[in-house]
N, C-alpha and C positions, 0 to 999 in steps of 0.2 A: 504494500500500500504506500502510496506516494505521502510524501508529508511535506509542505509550503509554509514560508514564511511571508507576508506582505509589508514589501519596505516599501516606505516614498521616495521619490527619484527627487522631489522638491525640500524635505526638511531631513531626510536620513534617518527617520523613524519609524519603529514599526508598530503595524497592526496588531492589537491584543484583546483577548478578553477580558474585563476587570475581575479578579478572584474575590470582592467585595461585595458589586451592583449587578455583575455580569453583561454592563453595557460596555460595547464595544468602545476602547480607545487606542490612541496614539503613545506607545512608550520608547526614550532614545536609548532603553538597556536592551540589548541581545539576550541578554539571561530572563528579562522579565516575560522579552516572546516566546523563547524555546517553551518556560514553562507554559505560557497562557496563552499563544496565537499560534499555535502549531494547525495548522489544517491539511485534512488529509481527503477530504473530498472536492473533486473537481465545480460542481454545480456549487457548495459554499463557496470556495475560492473566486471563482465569475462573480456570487452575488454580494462578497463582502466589497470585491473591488469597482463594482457598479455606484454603492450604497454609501462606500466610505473614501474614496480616490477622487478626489479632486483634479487633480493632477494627473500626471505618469505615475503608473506603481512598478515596483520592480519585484518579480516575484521571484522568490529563492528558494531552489528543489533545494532540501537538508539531502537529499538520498544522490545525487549527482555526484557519478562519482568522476574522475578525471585517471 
C-alpha cells in the first residue's frame, strides 16, 4: 500500500491531521506529518489536495525507492 505525504511547493509545509480536533492543518515538522498526515489512499490524496492546496502541492511517495 502506497503511503503520501502533502507538502506545499509555496510555504514548505505539510498536510496533517490534528491529533487534538482532527481538523485538517498545515504543520512545518516532518515528524508531526509522518505521525499524523500519512495517507495511503489515492481518492483521499486527490480530495485532500482539491480541498486544502491553494497553490502547487508536492506530493511525497514515503515508499519511492531510488
Amino acid at each position: 500500500m502506497p503511503r503520501y505525504l502533502i507538502q506545499s511547493a509555496e510555504t514548505f509545509e505539510f498536510l496533517h491531521s490534528s491529533p487534538r480536533t482532527g481538523d485538517v492543518t498545515w504543520t512545518p515538522s516532518l515528524l508531526t506529518a509522518i505521525r499524523h498526515g500519512v495517507v495511503a489512499d489515492d481518492d483521499l490524496l486527490a480530495q485532500l489536495i482539491e480541498d486544502h492546496c491553494d497553490g502547487s502541492a508536492v506530493v511525497v511517495d514515503l515508499d519511492q525507492s531510488r
